[in-house]
DSSP file (Angstrom, degrees, kcal/mol; ACC not computed):
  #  RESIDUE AA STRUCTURE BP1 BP2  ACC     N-H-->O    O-->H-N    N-H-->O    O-->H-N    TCO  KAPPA ALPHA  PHI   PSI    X-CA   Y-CA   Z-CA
    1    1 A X              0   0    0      0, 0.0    45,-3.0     0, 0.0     2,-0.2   0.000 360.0 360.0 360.0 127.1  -19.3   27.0  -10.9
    2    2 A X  E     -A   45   0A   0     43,-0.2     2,-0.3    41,-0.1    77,-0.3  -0.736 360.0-163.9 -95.2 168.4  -17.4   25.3   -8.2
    3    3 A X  E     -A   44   0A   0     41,-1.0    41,-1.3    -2,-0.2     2,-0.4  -0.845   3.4-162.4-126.3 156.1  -19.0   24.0   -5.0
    4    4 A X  E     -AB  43  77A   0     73,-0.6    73,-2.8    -2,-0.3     2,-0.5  -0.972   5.0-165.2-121.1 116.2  -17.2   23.0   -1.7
    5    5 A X  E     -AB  42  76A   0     37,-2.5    37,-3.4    -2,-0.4     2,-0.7  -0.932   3.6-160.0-111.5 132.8  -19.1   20.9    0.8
    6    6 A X  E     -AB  41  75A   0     69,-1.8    69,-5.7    -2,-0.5     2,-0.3  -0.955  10.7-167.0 -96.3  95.1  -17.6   20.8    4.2
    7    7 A X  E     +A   40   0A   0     33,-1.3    33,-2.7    -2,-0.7     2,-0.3  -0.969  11.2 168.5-122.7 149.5  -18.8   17.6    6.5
    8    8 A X  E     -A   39   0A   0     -2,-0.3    65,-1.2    31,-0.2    31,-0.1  -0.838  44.2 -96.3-129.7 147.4  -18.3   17.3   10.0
    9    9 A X  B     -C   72   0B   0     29,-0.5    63,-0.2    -2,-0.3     2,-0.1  -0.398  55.1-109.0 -51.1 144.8  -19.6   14.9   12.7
   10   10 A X        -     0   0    0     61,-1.9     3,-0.4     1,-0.1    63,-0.1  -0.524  49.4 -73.5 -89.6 171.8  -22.4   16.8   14.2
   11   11 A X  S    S+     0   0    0      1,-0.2     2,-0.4    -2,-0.1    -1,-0.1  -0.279 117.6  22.4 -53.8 129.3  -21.7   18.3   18.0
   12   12 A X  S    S+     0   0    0      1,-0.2     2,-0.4    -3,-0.1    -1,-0.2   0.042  84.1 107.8 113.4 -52.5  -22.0   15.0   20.2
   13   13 A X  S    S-     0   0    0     -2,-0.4    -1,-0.2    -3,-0.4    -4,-0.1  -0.689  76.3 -96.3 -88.7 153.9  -21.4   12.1   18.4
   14   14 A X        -     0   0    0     -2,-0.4     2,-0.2    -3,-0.1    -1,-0.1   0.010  32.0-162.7 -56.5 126.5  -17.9   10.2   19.1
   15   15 A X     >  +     0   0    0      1,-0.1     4,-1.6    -3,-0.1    21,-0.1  -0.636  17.0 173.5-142.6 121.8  -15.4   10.9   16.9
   16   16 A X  H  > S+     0   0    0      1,-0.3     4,-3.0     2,-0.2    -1,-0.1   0.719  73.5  60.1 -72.9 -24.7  -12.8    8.5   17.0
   17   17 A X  H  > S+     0   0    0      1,-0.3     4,-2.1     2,-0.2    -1,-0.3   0.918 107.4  49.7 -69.5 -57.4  -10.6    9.7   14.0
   18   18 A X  H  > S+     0   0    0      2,-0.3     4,-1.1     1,-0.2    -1,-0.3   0.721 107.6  49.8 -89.0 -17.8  -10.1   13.0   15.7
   19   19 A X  H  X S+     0   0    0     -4,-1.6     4,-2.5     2,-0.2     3,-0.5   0.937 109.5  56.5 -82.0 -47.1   -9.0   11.7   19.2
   20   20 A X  H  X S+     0   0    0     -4,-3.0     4,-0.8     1,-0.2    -2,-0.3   0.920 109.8  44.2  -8.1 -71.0   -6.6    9.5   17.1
   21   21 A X  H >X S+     0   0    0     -4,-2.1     3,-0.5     1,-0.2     4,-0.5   0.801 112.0  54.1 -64.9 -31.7   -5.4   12.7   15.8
   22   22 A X  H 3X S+     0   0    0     -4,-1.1     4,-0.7    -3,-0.5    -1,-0.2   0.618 109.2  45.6 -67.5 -36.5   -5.4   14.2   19.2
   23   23 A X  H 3X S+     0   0    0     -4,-2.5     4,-0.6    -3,-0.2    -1,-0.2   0.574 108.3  50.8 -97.5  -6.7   -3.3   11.7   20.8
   24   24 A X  H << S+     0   0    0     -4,-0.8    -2,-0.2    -3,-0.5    -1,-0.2   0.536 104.2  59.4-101.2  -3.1   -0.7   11.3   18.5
   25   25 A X  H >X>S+     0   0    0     -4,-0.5     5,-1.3     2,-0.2     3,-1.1   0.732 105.0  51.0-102.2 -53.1   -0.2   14.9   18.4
   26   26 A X  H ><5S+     0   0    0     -4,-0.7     3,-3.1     3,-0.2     4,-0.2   0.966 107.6  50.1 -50.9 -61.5    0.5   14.9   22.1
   27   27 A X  T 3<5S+     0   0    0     -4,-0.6    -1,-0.2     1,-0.3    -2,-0.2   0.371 103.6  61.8 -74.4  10.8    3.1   12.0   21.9
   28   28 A X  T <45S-     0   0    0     -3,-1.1    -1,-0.3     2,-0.0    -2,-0.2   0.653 126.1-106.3 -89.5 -28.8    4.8   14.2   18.9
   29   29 A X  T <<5S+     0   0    0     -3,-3.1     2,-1.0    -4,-0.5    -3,-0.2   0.665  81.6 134.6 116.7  22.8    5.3   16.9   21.8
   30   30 A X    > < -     0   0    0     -5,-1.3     3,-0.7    -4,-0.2    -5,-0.1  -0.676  40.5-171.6-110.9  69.4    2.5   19.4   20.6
   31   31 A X  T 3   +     0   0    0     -2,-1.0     3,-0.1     1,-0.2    -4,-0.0   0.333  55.8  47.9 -62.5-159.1    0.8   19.9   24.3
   32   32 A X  T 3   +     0   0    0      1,-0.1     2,-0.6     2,-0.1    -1,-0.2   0.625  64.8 137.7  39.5  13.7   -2.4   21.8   24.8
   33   33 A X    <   -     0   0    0     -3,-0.7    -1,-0.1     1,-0.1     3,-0.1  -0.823  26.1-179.6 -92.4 125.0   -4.7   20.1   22.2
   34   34 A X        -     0   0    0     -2,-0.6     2,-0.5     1,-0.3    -1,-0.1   0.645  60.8  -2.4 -97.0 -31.7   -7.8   19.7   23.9
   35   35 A X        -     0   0    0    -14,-0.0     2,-0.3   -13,-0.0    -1,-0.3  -0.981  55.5-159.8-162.4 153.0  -10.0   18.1   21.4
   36   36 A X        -     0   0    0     -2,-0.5     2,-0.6   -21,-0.1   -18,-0.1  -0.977  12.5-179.3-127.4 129.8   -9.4   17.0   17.3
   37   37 A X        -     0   0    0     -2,-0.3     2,-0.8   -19,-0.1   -21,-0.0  -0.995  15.4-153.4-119.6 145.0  -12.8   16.4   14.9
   38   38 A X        +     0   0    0     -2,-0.6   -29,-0.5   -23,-0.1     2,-0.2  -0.680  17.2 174.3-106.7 152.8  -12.1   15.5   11.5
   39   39 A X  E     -A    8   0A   0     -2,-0.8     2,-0.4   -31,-0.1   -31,-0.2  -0.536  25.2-119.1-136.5-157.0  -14.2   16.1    8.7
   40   40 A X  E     -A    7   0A   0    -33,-2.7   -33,-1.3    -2,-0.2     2,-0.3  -0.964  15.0-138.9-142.9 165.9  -13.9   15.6    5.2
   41   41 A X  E     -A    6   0A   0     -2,-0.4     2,-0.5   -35,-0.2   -35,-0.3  -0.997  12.8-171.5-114.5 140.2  -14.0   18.3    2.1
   42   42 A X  E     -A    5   0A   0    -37,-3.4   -37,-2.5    -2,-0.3     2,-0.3  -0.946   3.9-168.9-122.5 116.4  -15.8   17.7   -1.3
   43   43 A X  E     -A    4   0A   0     -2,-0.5     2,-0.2   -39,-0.3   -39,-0.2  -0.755   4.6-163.1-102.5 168.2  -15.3   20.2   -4.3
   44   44 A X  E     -A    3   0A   0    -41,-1.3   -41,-1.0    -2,-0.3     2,-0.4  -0.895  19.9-153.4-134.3 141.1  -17.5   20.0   -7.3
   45   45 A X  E     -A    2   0A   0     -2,-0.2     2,-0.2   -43,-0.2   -43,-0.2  -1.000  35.8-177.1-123.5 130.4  -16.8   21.5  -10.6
   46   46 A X        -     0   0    0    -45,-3.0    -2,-0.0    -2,-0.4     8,-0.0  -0.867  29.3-143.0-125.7 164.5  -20.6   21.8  -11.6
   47   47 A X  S    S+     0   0    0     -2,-0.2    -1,-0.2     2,-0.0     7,-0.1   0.884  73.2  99.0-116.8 -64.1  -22.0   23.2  -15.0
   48   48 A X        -     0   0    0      1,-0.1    -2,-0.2     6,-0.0     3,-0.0   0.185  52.4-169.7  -8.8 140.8  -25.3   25.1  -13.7
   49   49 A X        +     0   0    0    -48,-0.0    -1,-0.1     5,-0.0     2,-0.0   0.315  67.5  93.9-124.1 -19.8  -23.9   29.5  -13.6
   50   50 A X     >  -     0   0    0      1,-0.1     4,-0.9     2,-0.1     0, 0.0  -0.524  68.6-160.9 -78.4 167.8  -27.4   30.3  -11.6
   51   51 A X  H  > S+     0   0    0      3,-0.2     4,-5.6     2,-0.2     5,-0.3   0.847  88.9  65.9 -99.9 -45.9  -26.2   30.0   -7.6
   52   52 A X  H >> S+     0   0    0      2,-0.3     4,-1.1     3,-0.1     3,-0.8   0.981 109.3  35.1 -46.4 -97.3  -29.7   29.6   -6.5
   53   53 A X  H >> S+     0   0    0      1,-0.3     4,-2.2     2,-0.2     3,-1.3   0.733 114.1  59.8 -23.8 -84.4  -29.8   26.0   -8.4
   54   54 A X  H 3X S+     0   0    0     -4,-0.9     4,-0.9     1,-0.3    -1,-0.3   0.716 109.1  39.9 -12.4 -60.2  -26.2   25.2   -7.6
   55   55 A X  H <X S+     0   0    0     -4,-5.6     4,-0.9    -3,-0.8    -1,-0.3   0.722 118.9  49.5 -79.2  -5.1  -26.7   25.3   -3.7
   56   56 A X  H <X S+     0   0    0     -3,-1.3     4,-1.7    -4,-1.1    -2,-0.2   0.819 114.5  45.4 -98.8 -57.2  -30.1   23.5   -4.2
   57   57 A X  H  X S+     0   0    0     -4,-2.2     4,-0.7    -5,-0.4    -2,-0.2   0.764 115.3  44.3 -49.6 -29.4  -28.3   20.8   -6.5
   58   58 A X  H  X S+     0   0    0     -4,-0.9     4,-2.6    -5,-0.2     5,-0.5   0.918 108.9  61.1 -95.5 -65.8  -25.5   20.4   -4.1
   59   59 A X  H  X S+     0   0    0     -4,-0.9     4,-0.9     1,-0.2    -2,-0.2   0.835 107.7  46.1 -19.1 -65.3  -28.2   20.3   -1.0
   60   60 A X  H  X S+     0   0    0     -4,-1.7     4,-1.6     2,-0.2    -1,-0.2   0.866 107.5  53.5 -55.7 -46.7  -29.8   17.3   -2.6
   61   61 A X  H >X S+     0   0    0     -4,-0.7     4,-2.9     2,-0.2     3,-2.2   0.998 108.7  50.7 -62.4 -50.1  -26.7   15.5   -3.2
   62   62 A X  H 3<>S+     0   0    0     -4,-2.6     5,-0.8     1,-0.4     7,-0.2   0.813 113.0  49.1 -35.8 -39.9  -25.6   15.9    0.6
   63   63 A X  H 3<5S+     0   0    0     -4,-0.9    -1,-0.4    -5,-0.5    -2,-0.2   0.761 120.0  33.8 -90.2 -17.3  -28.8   14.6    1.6
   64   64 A X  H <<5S-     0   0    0     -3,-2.2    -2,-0.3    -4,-1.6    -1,-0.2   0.453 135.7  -4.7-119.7   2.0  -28.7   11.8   -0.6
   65   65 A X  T  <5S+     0   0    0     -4,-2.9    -3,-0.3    -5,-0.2    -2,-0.1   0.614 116.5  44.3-166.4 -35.3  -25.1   10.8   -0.8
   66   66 A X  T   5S+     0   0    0     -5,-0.3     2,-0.3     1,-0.1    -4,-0.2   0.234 100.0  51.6-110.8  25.0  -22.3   12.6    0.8
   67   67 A X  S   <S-     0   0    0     -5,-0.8     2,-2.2    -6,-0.3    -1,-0.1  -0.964  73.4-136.6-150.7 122.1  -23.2   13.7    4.3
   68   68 A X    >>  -     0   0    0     -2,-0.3     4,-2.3     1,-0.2     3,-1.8  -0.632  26.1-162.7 -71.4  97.4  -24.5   11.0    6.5
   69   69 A X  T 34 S+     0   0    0     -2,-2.2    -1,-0.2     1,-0.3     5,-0.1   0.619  78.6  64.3 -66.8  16.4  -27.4   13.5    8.0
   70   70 A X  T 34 S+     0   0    0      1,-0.1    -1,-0.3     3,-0.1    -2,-0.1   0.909 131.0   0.2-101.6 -36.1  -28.1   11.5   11.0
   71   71 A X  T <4 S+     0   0    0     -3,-1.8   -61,-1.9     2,-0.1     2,-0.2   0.286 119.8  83.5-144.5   1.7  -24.8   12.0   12.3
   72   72 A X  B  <  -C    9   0B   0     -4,-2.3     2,-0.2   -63,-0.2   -63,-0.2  -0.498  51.5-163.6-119.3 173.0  -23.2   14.1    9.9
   73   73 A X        -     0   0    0    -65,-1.2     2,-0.2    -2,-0.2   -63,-0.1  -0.689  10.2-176.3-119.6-179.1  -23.2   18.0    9.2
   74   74 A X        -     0   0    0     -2,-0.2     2,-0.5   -67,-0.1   -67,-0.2  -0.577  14.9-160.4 163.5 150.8  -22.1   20.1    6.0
   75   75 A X  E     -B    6   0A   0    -69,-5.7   -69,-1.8    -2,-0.2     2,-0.5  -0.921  19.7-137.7-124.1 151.2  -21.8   23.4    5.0
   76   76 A X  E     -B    5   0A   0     -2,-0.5     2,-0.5   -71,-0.2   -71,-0.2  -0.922   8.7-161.8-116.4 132.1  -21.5   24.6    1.2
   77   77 A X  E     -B    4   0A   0    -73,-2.8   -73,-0.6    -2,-0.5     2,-0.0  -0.940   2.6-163.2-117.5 122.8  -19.5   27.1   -0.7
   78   78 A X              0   0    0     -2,-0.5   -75,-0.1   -75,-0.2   -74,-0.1  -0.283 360.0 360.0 -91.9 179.5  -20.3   28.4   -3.8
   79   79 A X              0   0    0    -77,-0.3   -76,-0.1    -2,-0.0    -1,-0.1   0.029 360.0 360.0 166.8 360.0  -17.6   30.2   -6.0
């Protein structure tokens, strides 16, 4: 089964990366971008077939290792 975790900066906190992105984007000529976040994306190729386990496995790892939860977000996709 693969998994895709999607993390984001939660609503609120600074993100500098994506105003970076925001501002160079202008000086390329690209007007009207109002705001940039940047995130990251994570696949897994995982050996667990039940889904239930897989988002539960994946859930744990995020909390313990690839999503800062204090500041961070993520969403998972199972497939």
């Amino acid at each position: 089964m693969k998994a895709r975790v999607h993390v984001m900066l939660k609503d609120g906190v600074l993100d500098p990366q994506g105003e970076a992105v925001r501002h160079a984007l202008g000086t390329l000529g690209f007007a009207g971008v109002e705001g940039v976040r940047q995130g990251k994306v994570i696949e897994l190729d995982l050996a667990e077939t039940d889904a239930a386990k897989a988002e539960s496995a994946v859930r744990a790892m995020c909390d313990r290792l690839l999503a800062n939860t204090v500041i961070e977000k993520y969403t998972i996709e199972l497939a």
